[in-house]
C-alpha positions, 0 to 999 in steps of 0.5 A: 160412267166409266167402262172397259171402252174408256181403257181403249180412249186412254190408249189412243190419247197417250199415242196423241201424247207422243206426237207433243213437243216440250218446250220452255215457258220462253220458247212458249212466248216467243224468246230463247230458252234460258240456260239450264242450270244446276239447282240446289234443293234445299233439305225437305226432311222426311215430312212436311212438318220437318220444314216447319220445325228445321229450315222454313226460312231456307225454303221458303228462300228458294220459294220467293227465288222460283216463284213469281209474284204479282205486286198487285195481288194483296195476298203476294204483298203481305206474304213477302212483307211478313217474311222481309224482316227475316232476310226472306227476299225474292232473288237473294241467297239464304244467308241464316245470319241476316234478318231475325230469328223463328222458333221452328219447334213453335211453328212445328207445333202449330203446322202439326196442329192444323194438320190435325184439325184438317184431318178430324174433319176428313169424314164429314161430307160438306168439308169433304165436297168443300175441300175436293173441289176448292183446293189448288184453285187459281190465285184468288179463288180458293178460300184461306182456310183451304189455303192453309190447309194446302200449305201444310199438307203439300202446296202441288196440285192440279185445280179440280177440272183437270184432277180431283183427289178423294180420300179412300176411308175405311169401312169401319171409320178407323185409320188403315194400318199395315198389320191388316188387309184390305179390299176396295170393290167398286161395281161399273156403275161406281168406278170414278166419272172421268172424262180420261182416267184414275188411279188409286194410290198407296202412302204411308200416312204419316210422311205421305210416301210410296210404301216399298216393295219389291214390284214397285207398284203402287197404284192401280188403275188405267194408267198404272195397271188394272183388270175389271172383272166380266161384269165391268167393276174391280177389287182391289187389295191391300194386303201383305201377300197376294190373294188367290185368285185376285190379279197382280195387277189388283194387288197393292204389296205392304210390308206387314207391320204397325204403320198406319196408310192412307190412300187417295183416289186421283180422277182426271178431267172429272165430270164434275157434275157426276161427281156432286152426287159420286161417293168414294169406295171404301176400304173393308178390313180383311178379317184374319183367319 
C-alpha cells in the first residue's frame, strides 16, 4: 500500500517528465507537423444536458470533424448513418439549415433521465466495480450501457490501467451539500493502491465544476498538495472556514451556502488487484456546534 516513500517516487518521476519531448501525431509517424490552426469551439453551455437540449447537432459537427472513424467498426457506421439525415457529416461546416430538425427540450429530458437512473445505482457495489473498471475502455471493449452513461456524463477519460475515478460518498448515504462540513479519514493501510499517485477532487454537483475560492485549490493529494499525519494516514476537510489544527494543505474551501457537491477519487496506474478488494473513503458530516 501506499506511504510517505511514494510522495519521493513521485518527485523523481515528474524530473524524468521533464527530460519529454512533445511532438505532434504526425511528427510521431514519421510526417511533418500540420499547421496550427485556430479552432472555434462551439458552445457547451454551463453542463452537459445544455448540449443536449441547445446545439447537439452543432457539437456533435465538430465531433465527426476531429474524430476519426473507422469503416469497419459497426458502432462507427451506425453512429454516422443515424446523424446523416440531419446534415451531420464528417469534414463539413455546421450549416442549421441543411438536414432535419431534433427537439433538443425531448432529448434533454431523455439525457436528464439517464443520467438520473446511472446515479441511483452509484451505491450498489456490483455497478460501482462494473462501472470503476469498464469505463473509457478502448473502442469495442466497453459494455453499451456504459457507454451511454459515458456519453451523458463526460466522454474523456483515461482506461482503468492508467486511471480509476471512484466516487467518495457520505457516511450517512445523503448528497454532500455546501451548507455543511465534512471530513475524509483515510489510515496508511486505506490510502488508494497506486503504482504513481491520487488525488481527490471537489465539483459542484450539479455541472461537475471546480467550486471557486480565493486559493485555488481544489484537490488534495500528491500532486496537488498533501500532509499525512505520523502514522502515515491523512483528513481531509471540506469545509467553509479551515479547521484549527488541520494543514492547508488537507483543507478544501466552499462558499457555504445550499449547493450540492460531489467529489471523485483519481488513482493513477492503479494496482488493480488491490483494488478489487480496496474501498473508498467516505465522507462524514461535521456536526455544527
Amino acid at each position: 500500500m501506499p506511504h510517505a516513500n511514494d510522495q519521493e517516487r513521485f518527485k523523481r518521476i515528474i524530473k524524468q517528465m521533464k527530460d519529454v519531448k512533445i511532438v505532434t501525431l504526425a511528427e510521431y509517424q514519421g510526417g511533418r507537423a500540420k499547421p496550427i490552426n485556430d479552432i472555434e469551439f462551439p458552445d457547451v453551455g454551463e453542463k452537459d444536458a445544455d448540449i443536449f437540449g441547445n446545439n447537439l447537432l452543432e457539437v456533435m459537427q465538430f465531433v465527426f470533424n476531429h474524430t476519426t472513424f473507422d469503416p469497419k467498426d459497426e458502432l462507427d457506421r451506425e453512429l454516422l448513418a443515424a446523424y446523416e439525415p440531419f446534415g451531420v457529416v464528417p469534414g463539413q461546416l455546421y450549416d442549421p439549415v441543411r438536414g432535419m430538425k431534433i427537439d433538443g427540450a425531448k432529448i434533454r429530458k431523455v439525457s436528464e433521465r439517464i443520467f438520473a437512473e446511472q446515479m441511483a445505482k452509484s451505491s450498489d457495489k456490483e455497478f460501482q466495480k462494473t462501472e470503476l473498471f469498464g469505463k473509457f475502455m478502448p473502442k469495442g471493449q466497453m459494455p453499451l450501457d456504459l457507454l451511454l452513461y459515458q456519453s451523458v456524463v463526460g466522454p474523456i477519460g483515461l482506461p482503468a490501467t492508467e486511471a480509476v475515478y471512484p466516487p467518495v460518498a457520505t457516511t450517512d448515504g445523503k448528497q454532500m451539500n455546501a451548507m455543511n462540513d465534512y471530513v475524509i479519514r483515510m489510515t496508511a493501510d486505506e490510502l488508494p493502491p497506486t503504482e504513481v499517485f491520487w488525488s481527490l477532487t471537489l465539483y459542484d454537483f450539479q455541472n461537475g465544476f471546480f467550486i471557486p475560492n480565493d486559493r485555488r485549490k481544489y484537490s488534495v493529494g500528491e500532486n496537488s498538495g498533501m500532509k499525512l499525519d505520523e502514522n502515515g494516514g491523512i483528513e481531509i476537510y471540506v469545509a467553509a472556514e479551515q479547521p484549527e489544527g488541520v494543514p492547508e494543505e488537507n483543507w478544501l474551501p466552499i462558499n457555504r451556502k445550499d449547493e450540492d457537491m460531489d467529489i471523485v477519487l483519481r488513482a493513477y496506474v492503479p494496482d488493480l488487484e488491490a483494488f478489487k478488494s480496496w474501498a473508498a473513503p467516505k465522507a462524514e458530516l461535521i456536526e455544527s456546534k
